[in-house]
C-alpha positions in Angstrom: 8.0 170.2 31.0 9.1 173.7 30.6 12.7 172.3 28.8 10.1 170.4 26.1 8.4 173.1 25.3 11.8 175.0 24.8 13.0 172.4 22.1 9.4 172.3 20.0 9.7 176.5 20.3 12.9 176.2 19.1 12.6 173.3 16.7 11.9 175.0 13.0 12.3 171.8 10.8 8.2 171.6 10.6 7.5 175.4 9.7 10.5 175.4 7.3 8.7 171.8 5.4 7.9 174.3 2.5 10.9 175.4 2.0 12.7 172.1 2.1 9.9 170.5 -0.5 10.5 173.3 -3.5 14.6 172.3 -2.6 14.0 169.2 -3.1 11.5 169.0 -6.5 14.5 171.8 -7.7 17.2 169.5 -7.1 15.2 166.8 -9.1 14.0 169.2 -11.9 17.9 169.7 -12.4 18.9 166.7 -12.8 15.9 165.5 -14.9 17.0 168.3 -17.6 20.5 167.1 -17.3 20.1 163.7 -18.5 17.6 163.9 -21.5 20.6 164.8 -23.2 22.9 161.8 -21.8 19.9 159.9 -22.4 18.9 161.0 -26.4 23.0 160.5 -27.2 22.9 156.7 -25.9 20.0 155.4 -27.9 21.9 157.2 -31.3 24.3 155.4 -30.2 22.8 152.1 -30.0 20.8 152.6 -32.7 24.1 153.3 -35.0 25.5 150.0 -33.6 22.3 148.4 -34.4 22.6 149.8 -38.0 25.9 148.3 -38.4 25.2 144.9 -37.0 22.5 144.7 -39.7 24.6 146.3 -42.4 27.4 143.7 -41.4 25.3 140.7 -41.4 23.5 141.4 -44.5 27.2 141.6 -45.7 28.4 138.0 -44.3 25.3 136.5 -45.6 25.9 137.9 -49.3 29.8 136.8 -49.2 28.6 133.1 -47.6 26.0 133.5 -51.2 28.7 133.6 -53.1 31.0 131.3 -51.9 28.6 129.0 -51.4 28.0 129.1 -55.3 31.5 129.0 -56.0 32.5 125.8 -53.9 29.6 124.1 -55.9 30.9 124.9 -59.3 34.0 123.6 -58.3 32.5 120.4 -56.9 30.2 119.9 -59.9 33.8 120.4 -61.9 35.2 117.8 -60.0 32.5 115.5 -60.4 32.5 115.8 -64.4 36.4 115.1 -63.9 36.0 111.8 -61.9 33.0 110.8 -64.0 35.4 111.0 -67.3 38.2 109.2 -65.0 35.8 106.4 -64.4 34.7 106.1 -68.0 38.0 105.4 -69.0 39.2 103.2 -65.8 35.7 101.3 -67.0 37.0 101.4 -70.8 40.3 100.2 -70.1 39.4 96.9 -67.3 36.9 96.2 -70.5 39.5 95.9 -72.8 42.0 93.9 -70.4 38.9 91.8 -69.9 38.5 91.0 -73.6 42.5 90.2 -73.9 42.5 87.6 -71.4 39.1 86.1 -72.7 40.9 85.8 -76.1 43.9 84.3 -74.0 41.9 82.0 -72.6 40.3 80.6 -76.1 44.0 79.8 -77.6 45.1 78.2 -74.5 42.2 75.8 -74.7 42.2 75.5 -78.5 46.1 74.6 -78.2 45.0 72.0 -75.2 43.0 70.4 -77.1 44.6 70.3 -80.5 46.1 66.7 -81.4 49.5 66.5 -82.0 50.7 65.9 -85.5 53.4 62.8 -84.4 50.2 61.3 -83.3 48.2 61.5 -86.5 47.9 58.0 -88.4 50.0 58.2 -91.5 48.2 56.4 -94.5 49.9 53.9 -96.6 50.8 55.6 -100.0 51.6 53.9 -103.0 55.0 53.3 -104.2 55.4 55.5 -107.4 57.3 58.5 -107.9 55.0 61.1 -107.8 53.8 60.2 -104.1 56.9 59.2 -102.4 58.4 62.7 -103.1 55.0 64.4 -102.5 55.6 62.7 -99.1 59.7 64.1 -99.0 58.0 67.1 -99.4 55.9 67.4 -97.2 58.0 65.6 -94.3 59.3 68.6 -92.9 57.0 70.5 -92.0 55.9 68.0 -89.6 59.0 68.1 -87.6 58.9 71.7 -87.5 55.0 71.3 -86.0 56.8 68.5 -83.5 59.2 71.2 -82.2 56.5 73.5 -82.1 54.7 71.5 -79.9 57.9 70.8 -77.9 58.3 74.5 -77.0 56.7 75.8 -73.7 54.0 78.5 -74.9 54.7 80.3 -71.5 58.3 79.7 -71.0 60.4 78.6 -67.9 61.6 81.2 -65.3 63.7 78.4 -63.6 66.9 79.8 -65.3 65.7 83.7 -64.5 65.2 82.8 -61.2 68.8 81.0 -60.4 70.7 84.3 -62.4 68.6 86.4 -60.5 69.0 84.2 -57.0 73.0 84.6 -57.9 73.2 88.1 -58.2 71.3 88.5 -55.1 73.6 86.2 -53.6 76.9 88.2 -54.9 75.5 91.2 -54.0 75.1 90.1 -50.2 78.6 89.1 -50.1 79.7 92.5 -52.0 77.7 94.5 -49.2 79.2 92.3 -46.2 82.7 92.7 -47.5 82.0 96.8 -47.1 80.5 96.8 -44.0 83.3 94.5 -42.7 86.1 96.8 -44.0 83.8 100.0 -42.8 85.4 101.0 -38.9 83.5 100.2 -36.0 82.2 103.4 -33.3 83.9 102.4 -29.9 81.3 103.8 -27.4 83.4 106.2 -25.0 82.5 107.9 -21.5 84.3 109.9 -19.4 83.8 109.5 -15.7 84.5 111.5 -12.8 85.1 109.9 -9.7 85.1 110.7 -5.9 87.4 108.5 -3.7 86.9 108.9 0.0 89.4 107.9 2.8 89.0 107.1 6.4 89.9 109.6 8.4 92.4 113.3 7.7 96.0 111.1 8.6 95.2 109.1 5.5 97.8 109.3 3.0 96.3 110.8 -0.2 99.7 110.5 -2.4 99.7 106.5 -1.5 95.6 106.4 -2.2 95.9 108.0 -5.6 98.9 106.2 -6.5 96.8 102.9 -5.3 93.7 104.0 -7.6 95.8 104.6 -10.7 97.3 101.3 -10.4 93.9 99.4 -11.6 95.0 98.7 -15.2 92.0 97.4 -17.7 91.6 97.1 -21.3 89.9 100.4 -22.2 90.7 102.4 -19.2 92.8 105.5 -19.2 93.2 107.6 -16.1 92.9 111.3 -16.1 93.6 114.3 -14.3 93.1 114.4 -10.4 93.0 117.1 -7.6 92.0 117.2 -3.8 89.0 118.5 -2.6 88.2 119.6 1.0 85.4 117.8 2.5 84.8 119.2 5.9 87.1 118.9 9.6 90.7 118.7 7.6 89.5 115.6 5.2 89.9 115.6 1.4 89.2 113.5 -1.2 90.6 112.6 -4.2 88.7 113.6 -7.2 89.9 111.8 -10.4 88.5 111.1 -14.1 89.4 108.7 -16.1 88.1 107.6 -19.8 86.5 103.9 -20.4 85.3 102.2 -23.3 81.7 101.5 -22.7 81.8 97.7 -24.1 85.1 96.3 -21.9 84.8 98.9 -18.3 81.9 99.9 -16.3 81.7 101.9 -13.5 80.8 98.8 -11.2 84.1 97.2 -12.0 85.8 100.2 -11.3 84.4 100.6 -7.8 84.9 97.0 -7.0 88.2 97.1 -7.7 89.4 100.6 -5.7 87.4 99.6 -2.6 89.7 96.0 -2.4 92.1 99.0 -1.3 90.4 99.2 2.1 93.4 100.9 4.6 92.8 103.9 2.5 89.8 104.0 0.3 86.2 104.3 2.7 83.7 104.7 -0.4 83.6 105.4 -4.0 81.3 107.5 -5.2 80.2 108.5 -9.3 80.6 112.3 -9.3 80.0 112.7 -12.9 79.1 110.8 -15.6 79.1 111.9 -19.7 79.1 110.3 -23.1 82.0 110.9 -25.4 
């Protein structure tokens, strides 16, 4: 009981509360004053900002004014254009129109037109004045028969065979080049890895065994050893084939017939030329 007492007699936290309270409101008074200042310089701020979000829009919407007028004079411009365009597209497929019409009037006014030859001639007379009045007048009706022999259109059947004969030597004209013009042999070079069996193999006798398949289009290249692992090498050779006459297939087939000292054949690289 005594050791309570002690601690409350000793305790001051309750008769200091005063003290403690006009700390505290200080402490807030302080910073209170501090930030009116912080406080006033913020809202200038935004209301600058705000300022110059409505200066900037009232800005956009005058330029959008303007060009919004402008693109419209320009389509109304273009509008007149195509509208003049028309007329005369409308002007001209009139007149066209009228042409064929015409066309069409002569073609069935010539259709229908008797021919002269066919005309009944009437008996005339036998005096002087009529039978040469007839001489007379004689020729003109062969020159209407020859007029009705001739083809108003014309005939393209003679066009056509000049024009089927120069297409014709011009075909044989264009072959001849192109068979005179050399032919691009497709080339690759080929780099190939020849295995043996074991290290006792003879590598002199298998590269003198590989180089002996001969083909049309092959041509052997350089060669070297290369260590593969526990004293075995192979042989690494390359050799240049025409695409359309060697392959790589007939090139393995025909090292691996030499089987005492070839194991595997294997494409190491493989390029175009």
């Amino acid at each position: 009981m005594s050791s309570a007492v002690d601690y409350f007699v000793q305790e001051k936290i309750w008769f200091d509360k005063p003290r403690y309270d006009d700390a505290e409101r200080h402490f807030y008074e302080r910073i209170n004053s501090t930030s009116h200042p912080a406080q006033e310089l913020g809202a200038n701020t935004i209301l600058q900002d705000i300022a110059r979000a409505r200066e900037n829009i009232q800005k956009s919407l005058a330029g959008s004014a303007a060009n919004g007028a402008g693109d419209q004079g320009e389509l109304i411009t273009r509008i007149k254009s195509l509208e003049l365009e028309n007329n005369s597209l409308n002007q001209v497929v009139e007149d066209l129109r009228l042409a064929l019409s015409k066309l069409e009037c002569r073609v069935a006014v010539l259709e229908k037109s008797p021919s002269p030859a066919a005309a009944p001639v009437s008996a005339a007379p036998c005096t002087n004045g009529t039978s040469v009045q007839q001489q007379k007048t004689s020729p003109p009706v062969e020159d209407e028969d020859d007029d009705d022999d001739m083809d108003l259109f014309g005939s393209d059947e003679e066009e056509d065979a000049e024009a089927e004969r120069l297409k014709e030597q011009r075909l044989k004209e264009y072959a001849e080049k192109k068979a005179k013009k050399p032919t691009l042999i497709a080339k690759s070079s080929i780099l190939l890895d020849v295995k043996p069996w074991d290290d006792e193999t003879d590598m002199a006798k298998l590269e003198e065994c590989v180089r002996s398949v001969v083909a049309d289009g092959l041509l052997w290249g350089q060669s070297k050893l290369v260590p593969v692992g526990y004293g075995i090498r192979k042989l690494q050779i390359q050799c240049v084939v025409e695409d359309d006459k060697v392959g790589t297939d007939l090139l393995e087939e025909e090292i691996t017939k030499f089987e005492d000292f070839v194991q595997s054949v294997d494409v190491a690289a493989f390029n175009k030329i």
